[in-house]
mmCIF file as gemmi writes it, N, C-alpha and C atoms, coordinates in Angstrom:
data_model
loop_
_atom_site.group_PDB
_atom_site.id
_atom_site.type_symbol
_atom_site.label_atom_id
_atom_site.label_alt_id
_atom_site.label_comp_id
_atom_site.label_asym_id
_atom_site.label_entity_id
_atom_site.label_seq_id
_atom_site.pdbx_PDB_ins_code
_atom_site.Cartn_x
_atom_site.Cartn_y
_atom_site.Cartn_z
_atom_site.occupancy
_atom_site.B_iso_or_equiv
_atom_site.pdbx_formal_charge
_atom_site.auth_seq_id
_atom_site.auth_asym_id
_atom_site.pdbx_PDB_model_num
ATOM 1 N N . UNK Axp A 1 ? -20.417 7.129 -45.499 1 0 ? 1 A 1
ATOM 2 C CA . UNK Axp A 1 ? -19.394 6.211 -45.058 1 0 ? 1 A 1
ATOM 3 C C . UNK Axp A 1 ? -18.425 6.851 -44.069 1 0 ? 1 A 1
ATOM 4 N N . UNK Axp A 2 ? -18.44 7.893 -44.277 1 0 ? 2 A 1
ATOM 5 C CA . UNK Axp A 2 ? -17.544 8.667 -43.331 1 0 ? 2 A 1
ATOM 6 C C . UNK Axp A 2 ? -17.839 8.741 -41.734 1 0 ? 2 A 1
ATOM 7 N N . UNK Axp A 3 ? -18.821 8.678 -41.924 1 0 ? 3 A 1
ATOM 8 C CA . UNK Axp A 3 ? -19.791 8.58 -40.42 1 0 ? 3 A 1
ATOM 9 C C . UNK Axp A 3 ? -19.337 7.264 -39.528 1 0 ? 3 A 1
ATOM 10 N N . UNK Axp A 4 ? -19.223 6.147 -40.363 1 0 ? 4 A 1
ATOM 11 C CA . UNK Axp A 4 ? -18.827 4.932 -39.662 1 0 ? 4 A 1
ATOM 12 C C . UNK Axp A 4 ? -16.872 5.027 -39.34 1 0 ? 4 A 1
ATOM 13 N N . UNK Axp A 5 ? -16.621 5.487 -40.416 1 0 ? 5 A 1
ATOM 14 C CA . UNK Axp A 5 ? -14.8 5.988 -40.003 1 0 ? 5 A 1
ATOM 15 C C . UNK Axp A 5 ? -14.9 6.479 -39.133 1 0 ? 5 A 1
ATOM 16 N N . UNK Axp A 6 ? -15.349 7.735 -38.108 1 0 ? 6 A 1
ATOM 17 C CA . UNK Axp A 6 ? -15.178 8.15 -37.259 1 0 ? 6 A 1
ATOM 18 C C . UNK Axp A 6 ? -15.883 6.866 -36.162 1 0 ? 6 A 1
ATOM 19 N N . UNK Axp A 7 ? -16.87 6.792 -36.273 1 0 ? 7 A 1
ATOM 20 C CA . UNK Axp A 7 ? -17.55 5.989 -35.468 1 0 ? 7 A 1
ATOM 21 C C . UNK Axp A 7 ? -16.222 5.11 -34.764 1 0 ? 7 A 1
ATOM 22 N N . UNK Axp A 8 ? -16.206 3.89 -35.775 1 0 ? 8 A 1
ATOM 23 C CA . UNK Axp A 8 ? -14.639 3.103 -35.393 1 0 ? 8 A 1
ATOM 24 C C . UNK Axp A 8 ? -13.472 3.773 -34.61 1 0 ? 8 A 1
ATOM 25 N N . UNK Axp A 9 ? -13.358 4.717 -35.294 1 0 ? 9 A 1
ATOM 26 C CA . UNK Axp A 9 ? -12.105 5.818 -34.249 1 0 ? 9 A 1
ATOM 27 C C . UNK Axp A 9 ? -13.032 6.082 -32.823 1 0 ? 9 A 1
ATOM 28 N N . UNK Axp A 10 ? -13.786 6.511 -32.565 1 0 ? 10 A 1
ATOM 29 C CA . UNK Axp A 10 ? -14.602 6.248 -31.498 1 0 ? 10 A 1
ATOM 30 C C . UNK Axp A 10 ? -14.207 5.383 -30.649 1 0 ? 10 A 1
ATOM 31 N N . UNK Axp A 11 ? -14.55 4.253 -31.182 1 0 ? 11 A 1
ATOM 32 C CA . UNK Axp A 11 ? -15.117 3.206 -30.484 1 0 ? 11 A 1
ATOM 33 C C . UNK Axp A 11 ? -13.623 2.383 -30.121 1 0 ? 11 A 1
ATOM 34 N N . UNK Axp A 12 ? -12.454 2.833 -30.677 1 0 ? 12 A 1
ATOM 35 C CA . UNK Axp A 12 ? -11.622 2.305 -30.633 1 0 ? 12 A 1
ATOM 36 C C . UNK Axp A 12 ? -10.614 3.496 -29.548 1 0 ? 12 A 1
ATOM 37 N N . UNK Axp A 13 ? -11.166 4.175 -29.462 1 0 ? 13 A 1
ATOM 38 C CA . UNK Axp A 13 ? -10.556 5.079 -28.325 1 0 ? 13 A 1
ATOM 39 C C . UNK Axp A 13 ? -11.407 4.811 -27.22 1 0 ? 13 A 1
ATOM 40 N N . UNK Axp A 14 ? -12.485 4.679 -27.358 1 0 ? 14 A 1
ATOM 41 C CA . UNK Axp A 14 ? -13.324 4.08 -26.077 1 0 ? 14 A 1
ATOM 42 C C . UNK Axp A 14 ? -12.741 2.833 -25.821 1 0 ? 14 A 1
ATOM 43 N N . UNK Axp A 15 ? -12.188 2.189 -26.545 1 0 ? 15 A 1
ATOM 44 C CA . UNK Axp A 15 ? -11.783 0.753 -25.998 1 0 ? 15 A 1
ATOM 45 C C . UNK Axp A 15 ? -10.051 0.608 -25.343 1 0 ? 15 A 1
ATOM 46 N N . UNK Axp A 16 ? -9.656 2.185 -26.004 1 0 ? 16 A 1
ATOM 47 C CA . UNK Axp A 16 ? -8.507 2.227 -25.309 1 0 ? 16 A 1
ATOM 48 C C . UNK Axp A 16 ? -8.129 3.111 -24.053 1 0 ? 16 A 1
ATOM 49 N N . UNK Axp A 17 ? -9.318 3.777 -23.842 1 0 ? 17 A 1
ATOM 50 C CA . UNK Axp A 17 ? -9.862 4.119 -22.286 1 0 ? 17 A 1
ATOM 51 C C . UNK Axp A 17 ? -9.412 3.174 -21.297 1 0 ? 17 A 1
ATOM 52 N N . UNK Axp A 18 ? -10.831 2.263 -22.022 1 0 ? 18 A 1
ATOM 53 C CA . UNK Axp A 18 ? -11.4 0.953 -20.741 1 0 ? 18 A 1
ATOM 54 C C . UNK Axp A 18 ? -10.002 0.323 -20.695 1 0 ? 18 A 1
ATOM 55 N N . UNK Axp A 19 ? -8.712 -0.083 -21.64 1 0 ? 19 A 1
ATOM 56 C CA . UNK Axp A 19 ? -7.816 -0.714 -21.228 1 0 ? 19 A 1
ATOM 57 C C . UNK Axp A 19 ? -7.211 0.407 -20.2 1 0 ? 19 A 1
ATOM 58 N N . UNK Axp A 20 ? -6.594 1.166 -20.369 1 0 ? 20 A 1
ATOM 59 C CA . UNK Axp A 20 ? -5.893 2.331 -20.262 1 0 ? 20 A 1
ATOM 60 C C . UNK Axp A 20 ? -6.346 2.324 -18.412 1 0 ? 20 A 1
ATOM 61 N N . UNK Axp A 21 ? -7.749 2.14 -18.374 1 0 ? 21 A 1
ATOM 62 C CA . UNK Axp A 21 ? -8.321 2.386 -16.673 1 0 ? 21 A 1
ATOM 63 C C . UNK Axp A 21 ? -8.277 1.324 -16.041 1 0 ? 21 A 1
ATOM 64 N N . UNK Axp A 22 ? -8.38 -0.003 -16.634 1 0 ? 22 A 1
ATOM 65 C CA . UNK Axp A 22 ? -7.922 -1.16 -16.089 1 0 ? 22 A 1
ATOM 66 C C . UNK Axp A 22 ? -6.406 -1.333 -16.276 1 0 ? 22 A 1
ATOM 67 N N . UNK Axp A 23 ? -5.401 -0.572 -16.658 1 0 ? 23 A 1
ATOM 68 C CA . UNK Axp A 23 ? -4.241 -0.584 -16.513 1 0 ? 23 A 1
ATOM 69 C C . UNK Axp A 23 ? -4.002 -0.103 -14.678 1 0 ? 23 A 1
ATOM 70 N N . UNK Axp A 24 ? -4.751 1.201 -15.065 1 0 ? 24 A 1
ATOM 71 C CA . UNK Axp A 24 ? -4.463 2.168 -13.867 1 0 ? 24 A 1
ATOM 72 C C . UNK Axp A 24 ? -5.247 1.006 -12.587 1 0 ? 24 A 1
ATOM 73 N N . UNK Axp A 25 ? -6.081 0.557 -12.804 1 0 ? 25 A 1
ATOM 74 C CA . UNK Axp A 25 ? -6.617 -0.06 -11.668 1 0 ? 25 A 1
ATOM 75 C C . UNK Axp A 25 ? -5.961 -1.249 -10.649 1 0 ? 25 A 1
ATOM 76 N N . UNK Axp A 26 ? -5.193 -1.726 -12.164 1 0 ? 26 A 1
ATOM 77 C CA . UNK Axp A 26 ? -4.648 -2.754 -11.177 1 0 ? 26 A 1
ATOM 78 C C . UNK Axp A 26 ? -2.961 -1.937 -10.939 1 0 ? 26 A 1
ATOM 79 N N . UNK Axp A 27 ? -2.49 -1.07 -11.353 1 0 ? 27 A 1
ATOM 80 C CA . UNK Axp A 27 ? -1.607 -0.373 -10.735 1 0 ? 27 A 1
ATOM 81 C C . UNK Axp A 27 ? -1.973 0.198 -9.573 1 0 ? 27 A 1
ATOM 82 N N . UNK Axp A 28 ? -3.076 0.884 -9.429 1 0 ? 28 A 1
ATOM 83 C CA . UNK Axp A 28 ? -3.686 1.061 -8.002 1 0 ? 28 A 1
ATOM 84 C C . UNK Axp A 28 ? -3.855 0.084 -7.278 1 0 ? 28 A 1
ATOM 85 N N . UNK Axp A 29 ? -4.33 -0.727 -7.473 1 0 ? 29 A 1
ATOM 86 C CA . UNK Axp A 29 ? -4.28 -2.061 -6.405 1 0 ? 29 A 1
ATOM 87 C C . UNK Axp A 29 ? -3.113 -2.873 -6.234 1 0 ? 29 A 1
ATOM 88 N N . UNK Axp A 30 ? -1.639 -2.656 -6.851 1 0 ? 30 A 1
ATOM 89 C CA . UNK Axp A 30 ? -0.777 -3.404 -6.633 1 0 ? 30 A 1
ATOM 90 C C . UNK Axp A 30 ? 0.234 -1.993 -5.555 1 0 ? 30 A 1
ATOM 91 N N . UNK Axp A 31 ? -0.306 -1.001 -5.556 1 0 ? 31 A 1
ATOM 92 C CA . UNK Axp A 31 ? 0.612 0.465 -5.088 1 0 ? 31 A 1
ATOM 93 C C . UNK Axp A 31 ? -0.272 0.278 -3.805 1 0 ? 31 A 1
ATOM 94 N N . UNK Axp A 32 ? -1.879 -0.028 -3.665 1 0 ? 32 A 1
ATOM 95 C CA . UNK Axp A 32 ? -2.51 -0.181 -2.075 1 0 ? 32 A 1
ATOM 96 C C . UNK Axp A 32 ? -1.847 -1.087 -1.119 1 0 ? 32 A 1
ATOM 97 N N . UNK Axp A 33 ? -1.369 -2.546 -1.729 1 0 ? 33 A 1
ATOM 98 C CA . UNK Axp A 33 ? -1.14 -3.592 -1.548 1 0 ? 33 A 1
ATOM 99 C C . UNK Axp A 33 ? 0.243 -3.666 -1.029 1 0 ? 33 A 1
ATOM 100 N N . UNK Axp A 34 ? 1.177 -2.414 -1.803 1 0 ? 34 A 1
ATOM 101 C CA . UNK Axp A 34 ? 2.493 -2.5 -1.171 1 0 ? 34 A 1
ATOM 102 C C . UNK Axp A 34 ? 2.73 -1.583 -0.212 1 0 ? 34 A 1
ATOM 103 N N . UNK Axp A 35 ? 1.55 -0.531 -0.224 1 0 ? 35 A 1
ATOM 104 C CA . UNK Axp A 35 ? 1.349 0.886 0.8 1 0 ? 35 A 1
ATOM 105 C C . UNK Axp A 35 ? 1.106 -0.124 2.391 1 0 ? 35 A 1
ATOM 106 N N . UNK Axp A 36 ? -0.302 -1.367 2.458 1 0 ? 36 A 1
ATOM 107 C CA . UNK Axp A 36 ? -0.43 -1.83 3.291 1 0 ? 36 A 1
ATOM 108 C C . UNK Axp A 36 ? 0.653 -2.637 3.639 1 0 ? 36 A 1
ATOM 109 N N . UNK Axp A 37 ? 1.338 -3.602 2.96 1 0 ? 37 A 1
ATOM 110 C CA . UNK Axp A 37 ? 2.98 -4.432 3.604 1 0 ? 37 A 1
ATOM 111 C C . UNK Axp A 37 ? 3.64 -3.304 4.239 1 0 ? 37 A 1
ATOM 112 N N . UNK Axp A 38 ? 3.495 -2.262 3.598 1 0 ? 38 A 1
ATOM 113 C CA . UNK Axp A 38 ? 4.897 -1.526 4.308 1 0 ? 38 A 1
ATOM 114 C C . UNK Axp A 38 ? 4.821 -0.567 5.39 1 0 ? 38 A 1
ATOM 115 N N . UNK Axp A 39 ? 3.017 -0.441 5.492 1 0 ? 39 A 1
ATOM 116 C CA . UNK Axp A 39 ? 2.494 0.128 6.728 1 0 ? 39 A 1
ATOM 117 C C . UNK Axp A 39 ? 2.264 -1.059 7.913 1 0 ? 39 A 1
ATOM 118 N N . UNK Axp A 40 ? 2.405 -2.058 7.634 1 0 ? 40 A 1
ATOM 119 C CA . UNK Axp A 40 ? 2.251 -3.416 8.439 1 0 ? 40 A 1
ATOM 120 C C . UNK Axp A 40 ? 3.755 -3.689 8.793 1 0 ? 40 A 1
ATOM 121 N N . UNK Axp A 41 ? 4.62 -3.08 7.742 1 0 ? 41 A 1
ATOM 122 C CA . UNK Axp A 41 ? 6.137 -3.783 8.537 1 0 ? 41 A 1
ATOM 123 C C . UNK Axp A 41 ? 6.453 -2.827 9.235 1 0 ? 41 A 1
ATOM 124 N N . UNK Axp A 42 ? 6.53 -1.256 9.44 1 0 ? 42 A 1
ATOM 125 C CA . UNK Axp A 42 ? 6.331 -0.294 9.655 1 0 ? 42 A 1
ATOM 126 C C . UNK Axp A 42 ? 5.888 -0.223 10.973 1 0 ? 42 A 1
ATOM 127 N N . UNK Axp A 43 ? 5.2 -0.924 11.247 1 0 ? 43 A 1
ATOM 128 C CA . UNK Axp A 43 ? 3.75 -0.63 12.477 1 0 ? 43 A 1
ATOM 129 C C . UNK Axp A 43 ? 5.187 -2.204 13.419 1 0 ? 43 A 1
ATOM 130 N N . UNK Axp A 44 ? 4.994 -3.279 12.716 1 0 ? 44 A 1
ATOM 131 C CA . UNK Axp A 44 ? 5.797 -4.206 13.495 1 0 ? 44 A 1
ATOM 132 C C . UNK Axp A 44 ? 7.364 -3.829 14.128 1 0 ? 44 A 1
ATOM 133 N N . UNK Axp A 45 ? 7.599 -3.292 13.24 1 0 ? 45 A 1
ATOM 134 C CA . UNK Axp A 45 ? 8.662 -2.599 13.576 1 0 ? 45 A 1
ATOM 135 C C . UNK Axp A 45 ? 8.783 -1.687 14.706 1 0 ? 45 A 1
ATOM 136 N N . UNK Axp A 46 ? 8.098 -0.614 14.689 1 0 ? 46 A 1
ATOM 137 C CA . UNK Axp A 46 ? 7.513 -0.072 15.971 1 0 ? 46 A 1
ATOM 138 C C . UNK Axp A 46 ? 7.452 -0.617 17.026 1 0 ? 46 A 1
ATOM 139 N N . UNK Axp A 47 ? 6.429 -1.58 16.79 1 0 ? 47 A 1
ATOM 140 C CA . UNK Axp A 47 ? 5.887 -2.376 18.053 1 0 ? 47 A 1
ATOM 141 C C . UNK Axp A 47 ? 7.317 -3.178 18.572 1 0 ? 47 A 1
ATOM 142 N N . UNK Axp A 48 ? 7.787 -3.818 17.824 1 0 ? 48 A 1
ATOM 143 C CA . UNK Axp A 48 ? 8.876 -4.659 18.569 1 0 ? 48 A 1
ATOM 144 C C . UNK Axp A 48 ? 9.849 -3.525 19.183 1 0 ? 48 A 1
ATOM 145 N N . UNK Axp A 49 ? 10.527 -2.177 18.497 1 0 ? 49 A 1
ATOM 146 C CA . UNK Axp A 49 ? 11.252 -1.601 19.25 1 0 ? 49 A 1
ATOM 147 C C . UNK Axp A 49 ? 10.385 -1.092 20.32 1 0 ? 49 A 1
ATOM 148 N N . UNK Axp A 50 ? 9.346 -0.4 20.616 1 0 ? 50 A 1
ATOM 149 C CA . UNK Axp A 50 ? 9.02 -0.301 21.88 1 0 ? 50 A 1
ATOM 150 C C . UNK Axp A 50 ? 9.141 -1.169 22.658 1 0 ? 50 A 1
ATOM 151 N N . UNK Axp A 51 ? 8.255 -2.426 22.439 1 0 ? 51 A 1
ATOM 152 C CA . UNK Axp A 51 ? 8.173 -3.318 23.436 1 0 ? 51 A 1
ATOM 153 C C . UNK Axp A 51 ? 10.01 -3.817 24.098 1 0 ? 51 A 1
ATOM 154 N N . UNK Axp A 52 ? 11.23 -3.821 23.311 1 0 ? 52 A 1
ATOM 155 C CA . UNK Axp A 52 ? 12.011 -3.934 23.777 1 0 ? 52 A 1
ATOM 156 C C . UNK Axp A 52 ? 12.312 -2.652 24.711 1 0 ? 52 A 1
ATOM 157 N N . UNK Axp A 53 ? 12.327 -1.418 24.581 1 0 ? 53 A 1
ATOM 158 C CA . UNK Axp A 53 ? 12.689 -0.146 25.42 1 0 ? 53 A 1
ATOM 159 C C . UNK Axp A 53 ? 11.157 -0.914 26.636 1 0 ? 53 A 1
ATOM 160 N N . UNK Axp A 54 ? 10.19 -1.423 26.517 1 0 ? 54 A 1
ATOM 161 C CA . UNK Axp A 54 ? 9.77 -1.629 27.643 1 0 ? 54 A 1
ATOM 162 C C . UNK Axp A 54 ? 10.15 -2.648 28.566 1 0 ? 54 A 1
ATOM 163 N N . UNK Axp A 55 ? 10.493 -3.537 28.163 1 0 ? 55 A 1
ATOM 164 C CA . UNK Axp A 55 ? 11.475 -4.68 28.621 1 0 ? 55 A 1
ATOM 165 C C . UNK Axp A 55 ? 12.905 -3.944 29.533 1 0 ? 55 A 1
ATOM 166 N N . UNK Axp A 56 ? 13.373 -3.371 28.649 1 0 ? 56 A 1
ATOM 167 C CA . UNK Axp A 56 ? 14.722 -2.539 29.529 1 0 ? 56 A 1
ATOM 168 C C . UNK Axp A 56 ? 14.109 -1.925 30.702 1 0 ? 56 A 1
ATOM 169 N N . UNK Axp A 57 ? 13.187 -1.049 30.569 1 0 ? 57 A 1
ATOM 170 C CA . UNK Axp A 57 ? 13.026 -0.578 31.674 1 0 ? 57 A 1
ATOM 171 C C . UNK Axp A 57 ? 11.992 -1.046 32.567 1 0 ? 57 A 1
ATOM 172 N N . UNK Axp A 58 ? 11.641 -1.916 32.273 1 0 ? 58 A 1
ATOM 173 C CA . UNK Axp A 58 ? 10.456 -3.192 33.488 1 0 ? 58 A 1
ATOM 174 C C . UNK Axp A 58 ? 11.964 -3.538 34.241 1 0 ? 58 A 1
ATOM 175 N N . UNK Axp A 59 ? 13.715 -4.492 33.47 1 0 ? 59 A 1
ATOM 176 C CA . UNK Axp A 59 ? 14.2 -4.651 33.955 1 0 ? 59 A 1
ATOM 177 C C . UNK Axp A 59 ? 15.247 -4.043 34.938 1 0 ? 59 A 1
ATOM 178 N N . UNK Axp A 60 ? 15.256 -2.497 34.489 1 0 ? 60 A 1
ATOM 179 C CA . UNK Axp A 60 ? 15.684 -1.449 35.439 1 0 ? 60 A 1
ATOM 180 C C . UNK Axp A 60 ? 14.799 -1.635 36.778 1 0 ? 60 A 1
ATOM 181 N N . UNK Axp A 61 ? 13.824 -1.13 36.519 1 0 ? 61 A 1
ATOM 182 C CA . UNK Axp A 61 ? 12.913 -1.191 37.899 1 0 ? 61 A 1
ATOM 183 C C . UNK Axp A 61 ? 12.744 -2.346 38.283 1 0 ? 61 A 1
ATOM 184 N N . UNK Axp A 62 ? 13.679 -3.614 38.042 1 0 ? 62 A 1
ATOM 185 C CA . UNK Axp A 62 ? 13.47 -4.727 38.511 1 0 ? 62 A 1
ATOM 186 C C . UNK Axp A 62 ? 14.828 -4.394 39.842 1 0 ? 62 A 1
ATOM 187 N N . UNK Axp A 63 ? 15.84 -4.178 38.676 1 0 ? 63 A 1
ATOM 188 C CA . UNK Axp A 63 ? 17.37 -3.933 39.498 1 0 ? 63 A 1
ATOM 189 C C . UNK Axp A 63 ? 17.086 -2.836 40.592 1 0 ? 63 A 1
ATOM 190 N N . UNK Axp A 64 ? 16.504 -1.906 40.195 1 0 ? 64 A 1
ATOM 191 C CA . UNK Axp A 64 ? 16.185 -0.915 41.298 1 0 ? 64 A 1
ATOM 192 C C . UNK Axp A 64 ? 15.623 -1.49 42.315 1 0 ? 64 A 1
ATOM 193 N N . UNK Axp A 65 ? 14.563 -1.998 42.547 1 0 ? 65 A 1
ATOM 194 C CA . UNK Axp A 65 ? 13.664 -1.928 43.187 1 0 ? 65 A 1
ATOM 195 C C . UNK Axp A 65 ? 14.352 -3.619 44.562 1 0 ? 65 A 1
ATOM 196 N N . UNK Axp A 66 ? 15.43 -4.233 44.006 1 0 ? 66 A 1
ATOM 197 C CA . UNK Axp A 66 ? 16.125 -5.165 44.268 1 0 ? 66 A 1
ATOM 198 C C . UNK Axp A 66 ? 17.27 -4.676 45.069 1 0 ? 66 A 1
ATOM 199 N N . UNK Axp A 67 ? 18.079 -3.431 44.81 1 0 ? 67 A 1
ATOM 200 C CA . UNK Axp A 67 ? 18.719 -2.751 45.054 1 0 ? 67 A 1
ATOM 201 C C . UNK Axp A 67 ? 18.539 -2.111 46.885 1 0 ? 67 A 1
């Protein structure tokens, strides 16, 4: 009988693995998910301040070149 006591302890740590890794999994996929928003706002962010410093100076060399 003892054989099946452990068994159960087993099988019940194996089952608190599989939760335990589907914990971690969808913590990994909710930590990818906020890594990509914030590499996407990140990246927009970028992009709009350049594109304004390119705007300034398209309109410099507008004034210059008017000048």
């Amino acid at each position: 009988m003892s054989s099946l006591g452990g068994g159960s302890r087993s099988v019940r740590t194996l089952a608190q693995t599989l939760q335990d890794f589907s914990v971690d999994f969808y913590h990994r996929k909710i930590f990818q998910i906020l890594l990509i928003v914030w590499l996407g706002w990140a990246a927009l962010c970028t992009f709009e301040h350049g594109s304004e410093k390119l705007l300034e100076l398209h309109l410099e060399r507008n004034k210059l070149s008017s000048a």
